[in-house]
PyMOL Python script that loads the backbone (N, CA, C, O; Angstrom):
from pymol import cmd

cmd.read_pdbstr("""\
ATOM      1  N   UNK A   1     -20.316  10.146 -10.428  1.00  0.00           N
ATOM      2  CA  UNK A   1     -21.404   9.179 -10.439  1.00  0.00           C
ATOM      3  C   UNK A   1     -20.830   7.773 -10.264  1.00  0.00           C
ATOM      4  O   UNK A   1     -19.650   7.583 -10.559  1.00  0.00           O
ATOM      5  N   UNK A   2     -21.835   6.455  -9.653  1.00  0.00           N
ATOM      6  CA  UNK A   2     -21.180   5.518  -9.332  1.00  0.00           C
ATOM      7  C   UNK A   2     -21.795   4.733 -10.372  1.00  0.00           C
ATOM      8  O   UNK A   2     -23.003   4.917 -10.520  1.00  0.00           O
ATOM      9  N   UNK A   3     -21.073   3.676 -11.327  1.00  0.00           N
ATOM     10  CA  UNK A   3     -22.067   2.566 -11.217  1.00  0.00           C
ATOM     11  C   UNK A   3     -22.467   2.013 -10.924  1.00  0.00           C
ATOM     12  O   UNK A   3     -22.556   2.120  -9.701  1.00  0.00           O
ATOM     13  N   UNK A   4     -23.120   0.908 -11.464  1.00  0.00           N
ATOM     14  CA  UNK A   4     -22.993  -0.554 -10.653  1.00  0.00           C
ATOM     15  C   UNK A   4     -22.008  -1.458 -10.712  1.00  0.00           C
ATOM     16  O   UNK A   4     -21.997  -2.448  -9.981  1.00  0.00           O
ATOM     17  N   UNK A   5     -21.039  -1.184 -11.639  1.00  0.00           N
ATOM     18  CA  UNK A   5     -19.786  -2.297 -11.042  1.00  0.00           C
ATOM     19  C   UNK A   5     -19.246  -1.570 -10.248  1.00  0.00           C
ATOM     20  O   UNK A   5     -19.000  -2.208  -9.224  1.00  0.00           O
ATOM     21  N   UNK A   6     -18.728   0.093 -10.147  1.00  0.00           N
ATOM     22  CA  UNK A   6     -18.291   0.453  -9.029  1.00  0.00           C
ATOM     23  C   UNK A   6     -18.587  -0.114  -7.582  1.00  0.00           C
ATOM     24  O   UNK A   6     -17.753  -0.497  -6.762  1.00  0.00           O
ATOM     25  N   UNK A   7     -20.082  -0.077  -7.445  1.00  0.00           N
ATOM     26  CA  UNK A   7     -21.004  -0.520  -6.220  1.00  0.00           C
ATOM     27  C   UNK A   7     -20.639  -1.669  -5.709  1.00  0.00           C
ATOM     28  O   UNK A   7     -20.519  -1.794  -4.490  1.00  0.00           O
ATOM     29  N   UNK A   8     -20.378  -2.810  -6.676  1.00  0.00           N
ATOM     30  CA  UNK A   8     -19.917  -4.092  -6.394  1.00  0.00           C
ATOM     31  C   UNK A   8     -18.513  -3.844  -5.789  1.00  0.00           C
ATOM     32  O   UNK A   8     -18.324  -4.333  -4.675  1.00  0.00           O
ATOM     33  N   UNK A   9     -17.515  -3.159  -6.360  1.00  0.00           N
ATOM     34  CA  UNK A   9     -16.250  -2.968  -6.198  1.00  0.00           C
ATOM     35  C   UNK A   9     -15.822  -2.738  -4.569  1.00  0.00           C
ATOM     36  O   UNK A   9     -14.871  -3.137  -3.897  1.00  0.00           O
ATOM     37  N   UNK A  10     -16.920  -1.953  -4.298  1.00  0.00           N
ATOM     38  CA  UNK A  10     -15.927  -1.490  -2.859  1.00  0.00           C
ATOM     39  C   UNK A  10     -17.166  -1.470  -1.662  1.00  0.00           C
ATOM     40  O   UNK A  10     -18.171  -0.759  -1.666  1.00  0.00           O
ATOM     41  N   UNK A  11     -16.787  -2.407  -0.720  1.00  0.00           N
ATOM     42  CA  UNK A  11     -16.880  -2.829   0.757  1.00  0.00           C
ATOM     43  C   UNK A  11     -17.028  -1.856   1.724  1.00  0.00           C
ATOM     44  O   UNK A  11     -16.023  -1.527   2.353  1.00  0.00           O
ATOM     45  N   UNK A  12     -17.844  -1.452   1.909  1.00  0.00           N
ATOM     46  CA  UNK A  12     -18.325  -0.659   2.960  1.00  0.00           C
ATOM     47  C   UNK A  12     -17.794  -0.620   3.898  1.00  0.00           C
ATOM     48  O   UNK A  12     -17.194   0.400   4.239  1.00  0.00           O
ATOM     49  N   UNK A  13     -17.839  -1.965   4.806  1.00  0.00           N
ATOM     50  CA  UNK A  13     -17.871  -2.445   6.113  1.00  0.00           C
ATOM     51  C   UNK A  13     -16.560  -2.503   5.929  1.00  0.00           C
ATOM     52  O   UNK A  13     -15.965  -2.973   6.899  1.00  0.00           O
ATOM     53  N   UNK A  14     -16.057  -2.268   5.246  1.00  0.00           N
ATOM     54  CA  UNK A  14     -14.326  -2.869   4.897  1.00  0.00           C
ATOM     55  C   UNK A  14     -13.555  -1.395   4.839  1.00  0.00           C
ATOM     56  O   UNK A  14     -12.588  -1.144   5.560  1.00  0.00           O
ATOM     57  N   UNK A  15     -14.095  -0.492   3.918  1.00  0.00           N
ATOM     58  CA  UNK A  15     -14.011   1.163   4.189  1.00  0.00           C
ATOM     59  C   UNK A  15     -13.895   1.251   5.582  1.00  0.00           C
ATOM     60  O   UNK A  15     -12.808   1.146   6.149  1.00  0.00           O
ATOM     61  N   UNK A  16     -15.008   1.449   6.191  1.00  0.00           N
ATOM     62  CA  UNK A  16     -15.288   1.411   7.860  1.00  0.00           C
ATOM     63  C   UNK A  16     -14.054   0.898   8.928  1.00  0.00           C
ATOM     64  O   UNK A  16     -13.618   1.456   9.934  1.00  0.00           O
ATOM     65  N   UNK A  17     -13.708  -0.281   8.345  1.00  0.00           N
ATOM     66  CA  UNK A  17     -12.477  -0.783   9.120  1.00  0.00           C
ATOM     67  C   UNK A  17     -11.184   0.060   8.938  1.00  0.00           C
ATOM     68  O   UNK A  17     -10.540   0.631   9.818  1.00  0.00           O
ATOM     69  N   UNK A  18     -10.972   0.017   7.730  1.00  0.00           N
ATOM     70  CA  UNK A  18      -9.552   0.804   7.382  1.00  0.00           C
ATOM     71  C   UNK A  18      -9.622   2.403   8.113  1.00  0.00           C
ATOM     72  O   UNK A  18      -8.731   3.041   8.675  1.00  0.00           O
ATOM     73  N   UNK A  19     -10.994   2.728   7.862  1.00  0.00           N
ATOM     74  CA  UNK A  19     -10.873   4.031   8.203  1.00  0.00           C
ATOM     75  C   UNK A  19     -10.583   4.316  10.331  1.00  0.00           C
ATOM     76  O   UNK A  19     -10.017   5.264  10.875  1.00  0.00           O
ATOM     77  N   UNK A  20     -11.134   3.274  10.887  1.00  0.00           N
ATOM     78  CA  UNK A  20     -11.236   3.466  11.949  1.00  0.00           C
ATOM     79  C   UNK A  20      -9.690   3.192  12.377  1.00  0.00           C
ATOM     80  O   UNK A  20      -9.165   3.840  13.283  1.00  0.00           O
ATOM     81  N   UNK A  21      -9.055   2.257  11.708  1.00  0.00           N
ATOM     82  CA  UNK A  21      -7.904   1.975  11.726  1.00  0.00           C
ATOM     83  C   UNK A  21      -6.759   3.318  11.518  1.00  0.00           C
ATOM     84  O   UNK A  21      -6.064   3.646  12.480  1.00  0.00           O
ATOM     85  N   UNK A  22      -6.665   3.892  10.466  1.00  0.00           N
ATOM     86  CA  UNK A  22      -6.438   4.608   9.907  1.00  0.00           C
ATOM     87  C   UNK A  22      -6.703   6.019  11.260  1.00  0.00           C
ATOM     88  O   UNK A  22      -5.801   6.756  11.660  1.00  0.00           O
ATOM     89  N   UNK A  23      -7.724   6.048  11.588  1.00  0.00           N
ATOM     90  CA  UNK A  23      -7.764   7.085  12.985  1.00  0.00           C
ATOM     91  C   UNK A  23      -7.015   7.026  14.276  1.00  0.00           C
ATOM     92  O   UNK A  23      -6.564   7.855  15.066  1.00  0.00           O
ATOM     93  N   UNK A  24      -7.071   5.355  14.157  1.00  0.00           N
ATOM     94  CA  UNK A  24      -6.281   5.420  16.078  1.00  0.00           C
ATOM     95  C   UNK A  24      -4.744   4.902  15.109  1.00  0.00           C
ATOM     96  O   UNK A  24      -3.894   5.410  15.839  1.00  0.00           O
ATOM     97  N   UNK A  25      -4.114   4.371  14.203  1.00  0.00           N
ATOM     98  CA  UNK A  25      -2.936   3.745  13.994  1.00  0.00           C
ATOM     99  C   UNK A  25      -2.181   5.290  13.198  1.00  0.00           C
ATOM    100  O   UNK A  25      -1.197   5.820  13.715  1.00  0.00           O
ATOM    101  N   UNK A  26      -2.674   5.714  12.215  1.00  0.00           N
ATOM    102  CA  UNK A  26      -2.534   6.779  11.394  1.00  0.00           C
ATOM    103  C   UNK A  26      -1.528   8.181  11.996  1.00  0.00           C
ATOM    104  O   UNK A  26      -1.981   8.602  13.061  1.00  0.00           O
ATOM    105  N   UNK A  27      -0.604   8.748  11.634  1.00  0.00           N
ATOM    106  CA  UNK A  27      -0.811   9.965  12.114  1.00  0.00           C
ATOM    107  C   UNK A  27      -1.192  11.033  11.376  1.00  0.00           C
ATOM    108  O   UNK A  27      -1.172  11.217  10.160  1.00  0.00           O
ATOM    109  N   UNK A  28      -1.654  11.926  12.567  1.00  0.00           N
ATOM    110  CA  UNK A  28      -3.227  12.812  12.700  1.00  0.00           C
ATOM    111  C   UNK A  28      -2.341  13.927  11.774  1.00  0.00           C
ATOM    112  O   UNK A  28      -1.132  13.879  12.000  1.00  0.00           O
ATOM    113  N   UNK A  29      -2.786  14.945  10.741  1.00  0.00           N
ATOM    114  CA  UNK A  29      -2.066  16.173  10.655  1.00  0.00           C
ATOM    115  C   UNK A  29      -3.290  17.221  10.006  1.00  0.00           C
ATOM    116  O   UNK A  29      -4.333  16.837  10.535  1.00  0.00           O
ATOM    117  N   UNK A  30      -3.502  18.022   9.369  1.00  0.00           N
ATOM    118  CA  UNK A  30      -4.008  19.008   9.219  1.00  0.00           C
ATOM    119  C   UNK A  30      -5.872  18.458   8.338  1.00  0.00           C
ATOM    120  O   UNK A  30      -7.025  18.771   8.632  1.00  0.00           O
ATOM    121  N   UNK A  31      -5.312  17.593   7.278  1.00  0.00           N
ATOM    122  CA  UNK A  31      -6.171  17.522   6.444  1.00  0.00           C
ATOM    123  C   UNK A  31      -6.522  15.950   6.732  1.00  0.00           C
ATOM    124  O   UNK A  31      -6.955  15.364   5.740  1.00  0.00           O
ATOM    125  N   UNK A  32      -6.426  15.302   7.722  1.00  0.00           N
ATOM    126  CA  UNK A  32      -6.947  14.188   8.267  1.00  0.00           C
ATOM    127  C   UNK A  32      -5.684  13.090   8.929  1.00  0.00           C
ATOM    128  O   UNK A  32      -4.585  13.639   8.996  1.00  0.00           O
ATOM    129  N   UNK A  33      -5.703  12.350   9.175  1.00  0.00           N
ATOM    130  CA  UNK A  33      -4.800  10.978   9.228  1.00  0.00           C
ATOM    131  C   UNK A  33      -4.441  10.506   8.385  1.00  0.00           C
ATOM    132  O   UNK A  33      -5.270  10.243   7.514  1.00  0.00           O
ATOM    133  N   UNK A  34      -2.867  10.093   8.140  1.00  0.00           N
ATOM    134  CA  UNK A  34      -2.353   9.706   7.499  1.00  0.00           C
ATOM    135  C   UNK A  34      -2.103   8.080   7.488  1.00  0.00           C
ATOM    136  O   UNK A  34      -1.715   7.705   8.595  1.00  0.00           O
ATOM    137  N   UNK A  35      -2.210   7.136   6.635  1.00  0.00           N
ATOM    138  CA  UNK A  35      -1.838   5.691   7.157  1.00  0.00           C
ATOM    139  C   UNK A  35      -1.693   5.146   5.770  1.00  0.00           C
ATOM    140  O   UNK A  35      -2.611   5.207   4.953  1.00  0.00           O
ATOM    141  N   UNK A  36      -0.355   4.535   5.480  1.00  0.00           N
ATOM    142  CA  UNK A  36       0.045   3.974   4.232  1.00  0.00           C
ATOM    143  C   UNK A  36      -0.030   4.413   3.487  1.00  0.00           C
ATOM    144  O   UNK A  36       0.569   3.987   2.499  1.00  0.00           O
ATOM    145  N   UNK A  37      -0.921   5.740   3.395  1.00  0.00           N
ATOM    146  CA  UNK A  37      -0.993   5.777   1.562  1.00  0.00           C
ATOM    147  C   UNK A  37      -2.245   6.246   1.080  1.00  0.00           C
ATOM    148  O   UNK A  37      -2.624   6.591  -0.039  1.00  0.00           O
ATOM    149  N   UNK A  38      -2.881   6.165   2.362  1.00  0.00           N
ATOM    150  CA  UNK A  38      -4.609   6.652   2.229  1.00  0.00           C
ATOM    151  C   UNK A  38      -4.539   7.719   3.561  1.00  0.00           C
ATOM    152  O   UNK A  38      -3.975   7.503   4.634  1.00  0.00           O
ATOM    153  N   UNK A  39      -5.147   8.701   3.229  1.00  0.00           N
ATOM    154  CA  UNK A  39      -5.860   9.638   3.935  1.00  0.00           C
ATOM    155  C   UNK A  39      -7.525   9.653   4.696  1.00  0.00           C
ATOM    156  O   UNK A  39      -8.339  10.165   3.928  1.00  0.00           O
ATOM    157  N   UNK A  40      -7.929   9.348   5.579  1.00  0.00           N
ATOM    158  CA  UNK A  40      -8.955   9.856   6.533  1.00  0.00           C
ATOM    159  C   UNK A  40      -9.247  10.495   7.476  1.00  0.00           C
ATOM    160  O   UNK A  40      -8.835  10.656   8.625  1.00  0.00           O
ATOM    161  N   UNK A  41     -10.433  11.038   6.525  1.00  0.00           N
ATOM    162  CA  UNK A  41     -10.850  12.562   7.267  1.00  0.00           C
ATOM    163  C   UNK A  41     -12.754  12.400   7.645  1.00  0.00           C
ATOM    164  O   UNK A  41     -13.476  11.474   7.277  1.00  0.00           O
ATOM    165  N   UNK A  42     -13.058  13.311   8.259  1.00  0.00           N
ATOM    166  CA  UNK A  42     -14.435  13.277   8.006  1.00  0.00           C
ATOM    167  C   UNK A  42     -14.970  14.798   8.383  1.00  0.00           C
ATOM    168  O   UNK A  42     -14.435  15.593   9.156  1.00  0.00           O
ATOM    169  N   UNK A  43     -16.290  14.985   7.543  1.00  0.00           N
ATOM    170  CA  UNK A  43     -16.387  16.634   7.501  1.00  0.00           C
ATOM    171  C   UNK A  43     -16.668  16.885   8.879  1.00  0.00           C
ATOM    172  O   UNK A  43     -16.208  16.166   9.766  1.00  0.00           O
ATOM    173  N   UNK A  44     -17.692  18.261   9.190  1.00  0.00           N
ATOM    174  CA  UNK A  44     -18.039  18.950  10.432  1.00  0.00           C
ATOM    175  C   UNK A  44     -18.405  18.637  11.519  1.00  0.00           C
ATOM    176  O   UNK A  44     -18.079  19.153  12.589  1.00  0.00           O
ATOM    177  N   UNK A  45     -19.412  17.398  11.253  1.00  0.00           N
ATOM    178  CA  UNK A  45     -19.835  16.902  12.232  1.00  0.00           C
ATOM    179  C   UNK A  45     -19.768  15.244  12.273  1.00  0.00           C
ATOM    180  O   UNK A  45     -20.623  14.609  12.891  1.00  0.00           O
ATOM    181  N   UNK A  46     -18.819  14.675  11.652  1.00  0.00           N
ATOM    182  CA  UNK A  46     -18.527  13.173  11.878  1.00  0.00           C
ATOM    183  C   UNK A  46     -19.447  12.467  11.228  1.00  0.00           C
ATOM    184  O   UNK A  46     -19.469  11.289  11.587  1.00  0.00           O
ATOM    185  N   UNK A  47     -20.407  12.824  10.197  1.00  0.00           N
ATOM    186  CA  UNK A  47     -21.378  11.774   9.815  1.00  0.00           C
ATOM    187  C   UNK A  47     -20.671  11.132   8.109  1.00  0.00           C
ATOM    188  O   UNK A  47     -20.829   9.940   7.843  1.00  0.00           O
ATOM    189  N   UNK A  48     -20.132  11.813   7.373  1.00  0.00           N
ATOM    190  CA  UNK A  48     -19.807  11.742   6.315  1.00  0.00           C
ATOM    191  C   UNK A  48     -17.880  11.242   6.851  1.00  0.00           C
ATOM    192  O   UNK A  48     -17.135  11.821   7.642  1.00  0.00           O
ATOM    193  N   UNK A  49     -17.653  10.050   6.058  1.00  0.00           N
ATOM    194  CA  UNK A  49     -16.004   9.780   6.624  1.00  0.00           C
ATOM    195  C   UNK A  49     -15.533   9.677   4.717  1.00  0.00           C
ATOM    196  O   UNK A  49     -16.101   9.207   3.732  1.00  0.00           O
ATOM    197  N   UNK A  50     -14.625  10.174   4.879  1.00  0.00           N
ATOM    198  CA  UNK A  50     -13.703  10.472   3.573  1.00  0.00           C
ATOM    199  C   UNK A  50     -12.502   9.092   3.672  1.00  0.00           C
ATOM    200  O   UNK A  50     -11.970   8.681   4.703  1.00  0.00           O
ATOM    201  N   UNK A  51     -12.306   8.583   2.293  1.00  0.00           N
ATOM    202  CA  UNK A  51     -10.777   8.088   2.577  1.00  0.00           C
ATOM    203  C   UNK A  51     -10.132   8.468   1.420  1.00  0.00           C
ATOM    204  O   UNK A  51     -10.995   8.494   0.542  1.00  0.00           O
ATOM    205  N   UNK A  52      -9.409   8.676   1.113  1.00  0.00           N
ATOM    206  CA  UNK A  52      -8.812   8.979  -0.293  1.00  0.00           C
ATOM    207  C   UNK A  52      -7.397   8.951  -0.706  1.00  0.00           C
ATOM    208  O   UNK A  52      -6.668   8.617   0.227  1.00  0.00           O
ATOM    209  N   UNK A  53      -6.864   9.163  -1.660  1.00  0.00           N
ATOM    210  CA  UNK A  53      -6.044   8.648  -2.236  1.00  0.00           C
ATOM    211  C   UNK A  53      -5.664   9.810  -3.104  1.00  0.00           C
ATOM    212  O   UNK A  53      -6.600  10.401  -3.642  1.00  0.00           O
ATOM    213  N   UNK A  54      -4.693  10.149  -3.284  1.00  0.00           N
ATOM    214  CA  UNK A  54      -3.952  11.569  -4.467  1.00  0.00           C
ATOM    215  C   UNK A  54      -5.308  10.927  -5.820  1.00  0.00           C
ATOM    216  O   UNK A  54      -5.941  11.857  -6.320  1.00  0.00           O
ATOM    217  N   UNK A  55      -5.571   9.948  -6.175  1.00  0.00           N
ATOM    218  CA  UNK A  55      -6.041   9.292  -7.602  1.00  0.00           C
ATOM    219  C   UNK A  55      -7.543   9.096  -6.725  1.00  0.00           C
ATOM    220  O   UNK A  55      -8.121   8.482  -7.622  1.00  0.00           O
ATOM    221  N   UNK A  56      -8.101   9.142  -6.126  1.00  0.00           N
ATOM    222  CA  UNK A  56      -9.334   8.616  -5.675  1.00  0.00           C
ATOM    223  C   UNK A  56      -9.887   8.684  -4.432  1.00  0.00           C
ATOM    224  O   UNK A  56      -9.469   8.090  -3.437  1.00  0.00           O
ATOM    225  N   UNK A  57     -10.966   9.515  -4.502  1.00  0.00           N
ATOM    226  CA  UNK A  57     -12.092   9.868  -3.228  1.00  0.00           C
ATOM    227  C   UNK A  57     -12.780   8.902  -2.756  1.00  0.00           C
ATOM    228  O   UNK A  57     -13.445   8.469  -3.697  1.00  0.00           O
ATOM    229  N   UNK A  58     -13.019   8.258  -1.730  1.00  0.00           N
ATOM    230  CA  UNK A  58     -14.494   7.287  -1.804  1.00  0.00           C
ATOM    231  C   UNK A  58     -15.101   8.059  -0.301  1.00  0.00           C
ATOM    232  O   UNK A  58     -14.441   8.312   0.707  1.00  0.00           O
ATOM    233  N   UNK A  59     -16.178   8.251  -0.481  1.00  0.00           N
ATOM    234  CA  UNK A  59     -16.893   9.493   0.284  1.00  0.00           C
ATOM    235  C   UNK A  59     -18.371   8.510   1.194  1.00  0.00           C
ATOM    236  O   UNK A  59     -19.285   8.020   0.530  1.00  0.00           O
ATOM    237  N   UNK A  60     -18.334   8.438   2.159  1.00  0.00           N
ATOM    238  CA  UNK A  60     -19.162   7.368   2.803  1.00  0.00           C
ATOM    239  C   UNK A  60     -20.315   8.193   3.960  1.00  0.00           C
ATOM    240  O   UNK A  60     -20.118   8.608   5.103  1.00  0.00           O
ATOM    241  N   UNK A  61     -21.491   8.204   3.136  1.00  0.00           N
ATOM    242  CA  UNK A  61     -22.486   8.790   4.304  1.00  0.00           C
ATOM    243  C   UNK A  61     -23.256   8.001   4.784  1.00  0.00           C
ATOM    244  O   UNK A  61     -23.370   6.789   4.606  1.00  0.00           O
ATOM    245  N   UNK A  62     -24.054   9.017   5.696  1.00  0.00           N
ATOM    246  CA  UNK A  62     -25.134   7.790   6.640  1.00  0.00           C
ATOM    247  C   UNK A  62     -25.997   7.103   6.002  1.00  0.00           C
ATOM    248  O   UNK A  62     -26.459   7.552   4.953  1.00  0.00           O
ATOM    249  N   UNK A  63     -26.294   6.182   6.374  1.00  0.00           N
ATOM    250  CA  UNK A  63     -26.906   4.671   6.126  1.00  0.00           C
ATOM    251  C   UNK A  63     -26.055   4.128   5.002  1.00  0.00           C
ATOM    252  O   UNK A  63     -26.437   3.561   3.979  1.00  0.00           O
ATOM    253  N   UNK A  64     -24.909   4.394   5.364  1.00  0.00           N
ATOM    254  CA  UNK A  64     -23.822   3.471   4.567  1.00  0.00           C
ATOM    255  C   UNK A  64     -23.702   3.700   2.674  1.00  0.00           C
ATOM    256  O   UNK A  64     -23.108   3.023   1.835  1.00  0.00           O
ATOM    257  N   UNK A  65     -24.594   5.015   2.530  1.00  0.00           N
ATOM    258  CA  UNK A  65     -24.625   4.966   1.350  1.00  0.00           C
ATOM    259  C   UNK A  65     -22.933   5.916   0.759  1.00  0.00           C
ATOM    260  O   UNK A  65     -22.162   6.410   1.582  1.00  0.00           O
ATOM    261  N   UNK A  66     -22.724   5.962  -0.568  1.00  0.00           N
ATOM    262  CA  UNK A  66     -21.637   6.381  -0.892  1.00  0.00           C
ATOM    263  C   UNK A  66     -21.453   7.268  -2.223  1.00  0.00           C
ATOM    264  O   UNK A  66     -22.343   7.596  -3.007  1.00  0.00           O
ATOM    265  N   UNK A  67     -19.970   7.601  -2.293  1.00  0.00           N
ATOM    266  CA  UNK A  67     -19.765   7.998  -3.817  1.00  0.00           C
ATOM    267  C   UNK A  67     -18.135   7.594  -3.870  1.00  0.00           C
ATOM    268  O   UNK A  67     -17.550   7.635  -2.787  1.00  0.00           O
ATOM    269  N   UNK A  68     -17.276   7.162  -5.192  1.00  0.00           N
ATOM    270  CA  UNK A  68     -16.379   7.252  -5.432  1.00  0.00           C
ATOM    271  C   UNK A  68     -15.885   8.212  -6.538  1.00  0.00           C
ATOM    272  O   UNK A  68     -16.538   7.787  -7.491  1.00  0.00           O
ATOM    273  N   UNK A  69     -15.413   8.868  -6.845  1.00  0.00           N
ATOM    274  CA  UNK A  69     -14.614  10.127  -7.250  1.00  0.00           C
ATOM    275  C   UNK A  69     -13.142   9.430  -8.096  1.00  0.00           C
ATOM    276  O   UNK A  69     -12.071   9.247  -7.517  1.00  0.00           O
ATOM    277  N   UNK A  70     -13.338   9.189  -9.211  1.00  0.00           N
ATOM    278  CA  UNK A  70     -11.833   8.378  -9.804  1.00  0.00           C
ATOM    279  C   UNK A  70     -12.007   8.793 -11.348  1.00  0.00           C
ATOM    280  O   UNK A  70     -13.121   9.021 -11.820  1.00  0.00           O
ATOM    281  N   UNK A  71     -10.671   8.884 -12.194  1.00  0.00           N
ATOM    282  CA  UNK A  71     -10.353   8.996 -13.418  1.00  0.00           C
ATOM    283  C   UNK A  71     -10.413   7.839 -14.136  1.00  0.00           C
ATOM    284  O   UNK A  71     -10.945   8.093 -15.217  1.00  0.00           O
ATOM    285  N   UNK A  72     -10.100   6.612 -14.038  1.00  0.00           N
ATOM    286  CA  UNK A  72      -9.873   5.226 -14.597  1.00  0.00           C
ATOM    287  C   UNK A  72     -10.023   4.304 -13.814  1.00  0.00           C
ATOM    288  O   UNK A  72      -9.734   4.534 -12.640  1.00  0.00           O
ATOM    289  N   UNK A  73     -10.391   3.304 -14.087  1.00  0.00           N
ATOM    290  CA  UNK A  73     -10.797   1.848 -13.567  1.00  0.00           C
ATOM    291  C   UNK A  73      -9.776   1.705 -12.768  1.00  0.00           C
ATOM    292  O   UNK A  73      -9.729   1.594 -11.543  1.00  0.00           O
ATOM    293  N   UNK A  74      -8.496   1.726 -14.027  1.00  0.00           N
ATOM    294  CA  UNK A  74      -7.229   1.197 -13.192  1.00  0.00           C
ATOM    295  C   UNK A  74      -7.156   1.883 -11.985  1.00  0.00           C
ATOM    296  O   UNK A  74      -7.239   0.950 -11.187  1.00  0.00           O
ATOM    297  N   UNK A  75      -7.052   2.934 -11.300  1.00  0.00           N
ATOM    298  CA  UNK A  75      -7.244   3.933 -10.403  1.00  0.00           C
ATOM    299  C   UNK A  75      -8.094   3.526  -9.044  1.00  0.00           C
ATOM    300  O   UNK A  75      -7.731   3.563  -7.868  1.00  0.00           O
ATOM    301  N   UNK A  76      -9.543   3.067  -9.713  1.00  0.00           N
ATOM    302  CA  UNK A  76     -10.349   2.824  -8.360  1.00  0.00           C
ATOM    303  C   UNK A  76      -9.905   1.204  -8.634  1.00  0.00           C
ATOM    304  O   UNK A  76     -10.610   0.916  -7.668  1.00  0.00           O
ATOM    305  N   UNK A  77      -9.398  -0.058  -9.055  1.00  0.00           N
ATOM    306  CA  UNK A  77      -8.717  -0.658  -8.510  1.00  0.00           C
ATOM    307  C   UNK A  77      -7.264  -0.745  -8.293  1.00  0.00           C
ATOM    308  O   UNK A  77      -6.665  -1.781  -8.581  1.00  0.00           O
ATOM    309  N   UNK A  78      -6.906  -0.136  -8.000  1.00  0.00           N
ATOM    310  CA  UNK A  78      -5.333   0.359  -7.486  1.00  0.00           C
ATOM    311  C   UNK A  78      -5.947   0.392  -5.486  1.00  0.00           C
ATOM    312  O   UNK A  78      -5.592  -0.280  -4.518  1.00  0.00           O
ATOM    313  N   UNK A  79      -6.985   1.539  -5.652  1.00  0.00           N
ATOM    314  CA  UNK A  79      -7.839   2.224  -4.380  1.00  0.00           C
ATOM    315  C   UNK A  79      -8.631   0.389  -3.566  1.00  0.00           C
ATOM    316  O   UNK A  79      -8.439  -0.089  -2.448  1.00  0.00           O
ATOM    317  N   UNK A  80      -9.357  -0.069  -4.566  1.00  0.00           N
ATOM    318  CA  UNK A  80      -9.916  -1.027  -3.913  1.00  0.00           C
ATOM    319  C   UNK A  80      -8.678  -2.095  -3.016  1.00  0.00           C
ATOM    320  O   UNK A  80      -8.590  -2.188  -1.792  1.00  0.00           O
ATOM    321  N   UNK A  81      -7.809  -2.819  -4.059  1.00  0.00           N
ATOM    322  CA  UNK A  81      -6.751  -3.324  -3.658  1.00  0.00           C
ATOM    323  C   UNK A  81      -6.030  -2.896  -2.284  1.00  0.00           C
ATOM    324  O   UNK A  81      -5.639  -3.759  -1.498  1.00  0.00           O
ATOM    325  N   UNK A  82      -5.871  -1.480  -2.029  1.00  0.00           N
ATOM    326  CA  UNK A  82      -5.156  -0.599  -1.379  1.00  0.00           C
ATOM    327  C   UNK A  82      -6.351  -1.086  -0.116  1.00  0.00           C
ATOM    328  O   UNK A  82      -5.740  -1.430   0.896  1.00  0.00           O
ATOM    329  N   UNK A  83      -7.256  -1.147  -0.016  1.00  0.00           N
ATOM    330  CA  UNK A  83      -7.963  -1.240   1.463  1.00  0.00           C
ATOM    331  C   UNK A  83      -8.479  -2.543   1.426  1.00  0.00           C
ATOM    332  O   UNK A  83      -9.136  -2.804   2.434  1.00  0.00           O
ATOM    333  N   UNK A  84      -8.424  -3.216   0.816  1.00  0.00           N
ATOM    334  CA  UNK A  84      -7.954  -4.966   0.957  1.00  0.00           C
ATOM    335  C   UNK A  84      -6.759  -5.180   2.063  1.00  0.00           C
ATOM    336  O   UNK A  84      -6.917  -5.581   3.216  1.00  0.00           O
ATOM    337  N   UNK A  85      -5.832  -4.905   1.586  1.00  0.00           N
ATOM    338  CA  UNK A  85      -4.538  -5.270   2.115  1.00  0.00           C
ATOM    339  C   UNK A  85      -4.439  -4.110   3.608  1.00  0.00           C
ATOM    340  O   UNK A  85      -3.950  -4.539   4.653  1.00  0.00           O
ATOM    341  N   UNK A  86      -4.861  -2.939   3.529  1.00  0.00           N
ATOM    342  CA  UNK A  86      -5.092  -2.579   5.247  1.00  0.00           C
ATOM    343  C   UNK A  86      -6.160  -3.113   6.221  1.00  0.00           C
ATOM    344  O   UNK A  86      -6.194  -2.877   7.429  1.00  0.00           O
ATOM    345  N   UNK A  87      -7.221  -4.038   5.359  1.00  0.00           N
ATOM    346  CA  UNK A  87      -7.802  -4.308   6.259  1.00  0.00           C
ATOM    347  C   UNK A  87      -7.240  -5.965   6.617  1.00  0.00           C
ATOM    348  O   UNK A  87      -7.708  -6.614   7.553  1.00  0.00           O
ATOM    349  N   UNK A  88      -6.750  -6.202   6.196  1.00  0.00           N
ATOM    350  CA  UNK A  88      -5.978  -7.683   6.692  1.00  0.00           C
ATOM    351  C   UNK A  88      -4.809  -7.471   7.363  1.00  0.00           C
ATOM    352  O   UNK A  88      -4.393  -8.459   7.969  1.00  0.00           O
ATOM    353  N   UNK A  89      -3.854  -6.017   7.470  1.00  0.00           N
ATOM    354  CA  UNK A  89      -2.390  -5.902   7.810  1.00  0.00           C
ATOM    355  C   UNK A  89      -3.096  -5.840   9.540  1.00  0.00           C
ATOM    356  O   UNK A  89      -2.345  -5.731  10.509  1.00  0.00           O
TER     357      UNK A  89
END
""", "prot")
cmd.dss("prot")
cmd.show_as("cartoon", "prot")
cmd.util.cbc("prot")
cmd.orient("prot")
C-alpha cells in the first residue's frame, strides 16, 4: 500500500525517464535491463513498466498511476535518491 508521503516521494515523469534510459543505455538480460543498480522490466504487453531495486519495487501503470513495494523508509529513500541522480547523469 502507498501513502501519501510515499505519493509525494516519487516522480513519475522522472520514473519514466530513468526507465526509458535504463532500456536503450542498460544492458538487456533475462529479467529486464540492467543500469546502475536498478532493474527495468515491463510485463506482457508493455503497459505496466517495473523498476526495482534488490530493497524496492516501484510498479507504474496506465494513466500514470502506481505502487511502491519497500520494507523501510530508509529503503524507498535510498530508491528515490537512486533515480534522482540517473535522471540527471
Amino acid at each position: 500500500m502507498v501513502s501519501v508521503e510515499t505519493e509525494h516521494k516519487i516522480d513519475v515523469k522522472q520514473a519514466l525517464r530513468v526507465f526509458d534510459r535504463a532500456t536503450k543505455e542498460g544492458k538487456k538480460l533475462d529479467d529486464g535491463w540492467h543500469y546502475h543498480g536498478i532493474t527495468a522490466s515491463t510485463d506482457f504487453d508493455g503497459y505496466t513498466v517495473f523498476l526495482s531495486t534488490p530493497k524496492v519495487q516501484l510498479s507504474i501503470f496506465f494513466h500514470n498511476k502506481f505502487t511502491v513495494d519497500y520494507k523501510t523508509a530508509f529503503e524507498l529513500e535510498e530508491f528515490v535518491e537512486l533515480l534522482k541522480r540517473l535522471d540527471k547523469s
